[in-house]
C-alpha positions in Angstrom: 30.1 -13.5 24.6 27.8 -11.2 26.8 26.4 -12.6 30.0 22.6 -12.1 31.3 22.0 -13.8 34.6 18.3 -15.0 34.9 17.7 -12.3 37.9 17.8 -9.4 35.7 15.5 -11.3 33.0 13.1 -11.9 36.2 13.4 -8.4 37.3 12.4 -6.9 34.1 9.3 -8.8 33.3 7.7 -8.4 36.6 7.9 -4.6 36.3 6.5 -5.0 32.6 3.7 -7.2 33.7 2.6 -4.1 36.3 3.6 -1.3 34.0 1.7 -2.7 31.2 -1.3 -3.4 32.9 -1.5 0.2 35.0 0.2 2.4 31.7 -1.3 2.2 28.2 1.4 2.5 25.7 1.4 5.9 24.2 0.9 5.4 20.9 -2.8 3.7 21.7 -3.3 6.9 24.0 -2.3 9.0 21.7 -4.9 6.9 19.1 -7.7 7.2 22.1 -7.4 10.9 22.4 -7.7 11.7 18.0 -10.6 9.2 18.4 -12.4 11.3 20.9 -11.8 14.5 18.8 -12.8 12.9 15.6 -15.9 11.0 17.0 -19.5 12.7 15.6 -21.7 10.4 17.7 -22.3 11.8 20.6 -22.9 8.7 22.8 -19.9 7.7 21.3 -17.4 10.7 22.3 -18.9 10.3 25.6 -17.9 6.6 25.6 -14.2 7.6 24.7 -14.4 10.3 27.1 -14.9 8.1 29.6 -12.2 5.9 28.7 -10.0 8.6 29.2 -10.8 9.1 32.4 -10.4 5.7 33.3 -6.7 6.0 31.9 -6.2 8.9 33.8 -7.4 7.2 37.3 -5.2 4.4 36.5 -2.2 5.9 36.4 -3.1 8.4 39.5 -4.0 5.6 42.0 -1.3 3.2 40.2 -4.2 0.5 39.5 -5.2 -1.7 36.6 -6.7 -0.1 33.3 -8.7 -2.9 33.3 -10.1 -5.8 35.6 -9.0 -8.6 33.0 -5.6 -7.7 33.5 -5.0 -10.7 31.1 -3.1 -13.3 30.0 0.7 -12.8 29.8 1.8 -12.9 26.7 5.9 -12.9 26.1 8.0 -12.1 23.1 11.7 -12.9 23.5 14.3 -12.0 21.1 17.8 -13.6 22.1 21.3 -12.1 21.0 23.3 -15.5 19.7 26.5 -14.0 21.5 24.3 -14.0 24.8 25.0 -16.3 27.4 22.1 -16.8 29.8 23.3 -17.7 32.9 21.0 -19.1 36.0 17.9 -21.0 36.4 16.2 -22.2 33.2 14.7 -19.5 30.7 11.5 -20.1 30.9 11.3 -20.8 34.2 13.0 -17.3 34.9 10.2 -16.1 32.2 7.3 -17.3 34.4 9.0 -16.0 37.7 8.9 -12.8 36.4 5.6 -12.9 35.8 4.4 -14.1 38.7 6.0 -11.8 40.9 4.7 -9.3 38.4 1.2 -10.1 39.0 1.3 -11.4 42.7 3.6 -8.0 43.6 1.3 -5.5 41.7 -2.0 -7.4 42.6 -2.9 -7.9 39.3 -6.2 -10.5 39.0 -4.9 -14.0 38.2 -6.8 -15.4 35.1 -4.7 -18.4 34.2 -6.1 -22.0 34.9 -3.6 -24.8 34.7 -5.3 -27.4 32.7 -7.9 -26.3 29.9 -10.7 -28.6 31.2 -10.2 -29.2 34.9 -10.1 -25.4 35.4 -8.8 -25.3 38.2 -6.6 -21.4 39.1 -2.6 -21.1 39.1 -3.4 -18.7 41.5 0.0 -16.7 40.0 -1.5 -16.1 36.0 1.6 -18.0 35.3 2.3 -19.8 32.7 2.4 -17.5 30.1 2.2 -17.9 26.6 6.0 -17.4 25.2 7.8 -16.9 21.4 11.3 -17.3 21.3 13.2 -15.9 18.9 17.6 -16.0 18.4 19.0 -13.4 16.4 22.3 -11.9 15.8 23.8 -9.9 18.6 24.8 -9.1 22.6 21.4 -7.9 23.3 17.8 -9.1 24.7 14.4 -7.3 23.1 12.0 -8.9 25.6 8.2 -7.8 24.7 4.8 -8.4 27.1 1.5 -8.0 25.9 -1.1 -9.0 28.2 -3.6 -10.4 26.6 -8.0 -10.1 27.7 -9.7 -12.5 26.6 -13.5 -11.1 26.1 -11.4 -9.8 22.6 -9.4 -12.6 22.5 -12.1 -14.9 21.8 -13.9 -13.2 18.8 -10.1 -13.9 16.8 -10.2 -16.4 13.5 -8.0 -18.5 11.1 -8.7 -18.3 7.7 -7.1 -21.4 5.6 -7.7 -19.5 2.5 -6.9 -20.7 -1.1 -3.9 -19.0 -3.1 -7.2 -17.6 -6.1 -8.9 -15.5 -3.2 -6.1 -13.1 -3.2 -6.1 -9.7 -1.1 -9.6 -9.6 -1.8 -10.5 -12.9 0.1 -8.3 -11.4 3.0 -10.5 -8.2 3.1 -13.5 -10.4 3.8 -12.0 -12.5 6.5 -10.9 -9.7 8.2 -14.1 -7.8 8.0 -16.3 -10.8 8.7 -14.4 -11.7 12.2 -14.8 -8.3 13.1 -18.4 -8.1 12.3 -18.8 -11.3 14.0 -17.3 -9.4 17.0 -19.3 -6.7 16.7 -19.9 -5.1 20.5 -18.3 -8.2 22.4 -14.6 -7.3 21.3 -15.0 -3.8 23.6 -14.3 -1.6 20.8 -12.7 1.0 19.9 -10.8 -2.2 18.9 -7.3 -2.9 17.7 -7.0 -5.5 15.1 -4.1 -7.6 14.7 -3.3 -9.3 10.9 -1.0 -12.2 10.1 -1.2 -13.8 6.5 1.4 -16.6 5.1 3.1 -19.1 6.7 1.1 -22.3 7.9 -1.6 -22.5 10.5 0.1 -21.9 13.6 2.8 -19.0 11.9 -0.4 -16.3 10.6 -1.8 -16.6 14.5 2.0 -15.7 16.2 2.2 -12.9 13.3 -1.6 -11.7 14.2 -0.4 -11.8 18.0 3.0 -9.5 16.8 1.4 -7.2 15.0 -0.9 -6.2 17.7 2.5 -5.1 19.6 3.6 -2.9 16.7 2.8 0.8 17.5 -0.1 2.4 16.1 1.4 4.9 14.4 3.9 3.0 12.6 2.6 1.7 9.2 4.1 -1.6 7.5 6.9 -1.2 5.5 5.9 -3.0 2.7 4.0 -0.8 1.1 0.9 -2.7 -0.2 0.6 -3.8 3.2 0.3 -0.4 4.0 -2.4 0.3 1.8 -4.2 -2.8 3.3 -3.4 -1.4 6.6 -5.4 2.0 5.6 -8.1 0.7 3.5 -9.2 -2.1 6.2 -9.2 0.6 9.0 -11.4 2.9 7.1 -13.7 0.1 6.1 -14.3 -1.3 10.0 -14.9 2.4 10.9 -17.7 2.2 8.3 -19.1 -0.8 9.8 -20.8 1.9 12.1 -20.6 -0.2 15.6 -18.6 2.5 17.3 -17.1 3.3 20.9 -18.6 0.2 23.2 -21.0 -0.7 20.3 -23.2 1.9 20.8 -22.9 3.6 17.3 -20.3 5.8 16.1 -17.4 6.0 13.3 -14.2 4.7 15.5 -15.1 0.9 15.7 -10.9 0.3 15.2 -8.6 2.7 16.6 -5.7 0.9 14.0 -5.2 -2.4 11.7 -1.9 -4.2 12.0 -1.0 -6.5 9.3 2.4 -8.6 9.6 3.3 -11.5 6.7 5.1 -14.0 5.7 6.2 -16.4 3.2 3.8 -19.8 2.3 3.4 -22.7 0.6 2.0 -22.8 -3.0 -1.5 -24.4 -2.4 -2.2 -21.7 0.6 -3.2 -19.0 2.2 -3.4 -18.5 5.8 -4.7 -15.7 7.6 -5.8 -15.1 11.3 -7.2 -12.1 12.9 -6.2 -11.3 16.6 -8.8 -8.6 17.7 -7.9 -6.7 21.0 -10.0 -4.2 22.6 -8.5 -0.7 23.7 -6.7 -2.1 26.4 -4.1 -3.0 24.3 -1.1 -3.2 26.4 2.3 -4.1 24.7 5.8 -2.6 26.5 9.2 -3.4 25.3 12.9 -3.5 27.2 16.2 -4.5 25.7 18.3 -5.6 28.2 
């Protein structure tokens, strides 16, 4: 049995909250960069020009890629021969964060109650997914999340006869329905199986799966590849404004369901889309 005291856990996630927020993951650089090479309209290279140079001032002056420096989103994967020692998990979870984003004076979106509205002044809590598996170890991933994307995501409850094909359209409609508002170059997150909560926390995953890492399940894949080049069809382009890279990459995670269903939720993020991992 390996100990973690809850310091360490705290210490981590406060430099991930500011990390993620000031450094975009390479792999969605690296996805920003072929877009700007590839990109015929010219509006639109100059669009993705520009968001390289907001990339570049971010990390110079150490300040946020973006003003919605989001909502923080926390993946936690605990070893089973791990023994956490210290204040309460979660409450170690949400410490972290809010030193993170009181520390690196990141804005503070969270409000505490959903209809009084009134600020946490700390963007705590955050949004957490537990997860024990075997082993000494703990994967802890944060993805803050923005929210001008975050609100063009669906569910689907789809019956078992639409098939792949009925996922294609539900992907391709919510992103239509998007259109400009999701601030593409866009990153779309898939989950499909499970029950109505389960395809949501898989479309939230995949989003935190790098770009350049394709399923292994190889129709998934396929879906992967032929939804990506369909979106980039849709024509809306770099800030909307026209152009062939409307989705810099399509994530699709799964999961096994019940007979009579078939869920599926889209998670769009815009190009901000920050995910780091530590394993403590």
């Amino acid at each position: 049995m390996r100990e973690v005291h809850t310091d360490e856990i705290i210490k981590n996630i406060k430099e991930m909250c500011i990390e993620a927020n000031i450094h975009l993951a390479k792999d969605v650089v690296d996805a920003i960069n072929i877009a700007e090479r590839k990109e015929e309209s010219q509006i639109g290279k100059k669009i993705l020009g520009q968001l390289q140079e907001n990339m570049e001032i971010a990390n110079k002056e150490y300040i946020p890629i973006c003003q919605d420096t989001g909502m923080a989103i926390v993946f936690i994967k605990i070893g089973q021969e791990v023994y956490i020692k210290g204040e309460a998990l979660e409450d170690a979870i949400n410490e972290g964060i809010r030193q993170g984003y009181t520390e690196g004076y990141l804005r503070k979106s969270v409000v505490g109650d959903p209809i009084i509205r009134e600020n946490t002044k700390d963007n705590t809590p955050g949004v957490i997914h537990y997860e024990i598996v075997p082993g000494d170890q703990i994967e802890i991933t944060v993805a803050p999340k923005g929210f001008g994307s975050e609100n063009m995501s669906r569910i689907y409850m789809l019956k078992p006869a639409d098939g792949i094909e009925g996922v294609k359209e539900a992907v391709l409609e919510t992103v239509k329905l998007a259109g400009p508002n999701a601030c593409p170059p866009m990153v779309v997150g898939v989950g499909i199986g499970g029950s109505f909560e389960k395809c949501a926390i898989l479309a939230k995953k995949a989003l935190t799966r790098n770009l350049d890492e394709a399923s292994e399940i190889p129709y998934v894949a396929e879906l992967e590849q032929e939804l990506l080049e369909k979106i980039n069809k849709l024509g809306f382009g770099p800030g909307g404004l026209g152009g062939r890279n409307t989705a810099l990459g399509v994530n699709v995670e799964t999961y096994p369901t019940h007979i009579a269903g078939l869920p599926v939720a889209i998670n769009i993020c815009c190009h901000v889309n920050r995910h780091i991992k530590r394993i403590i």
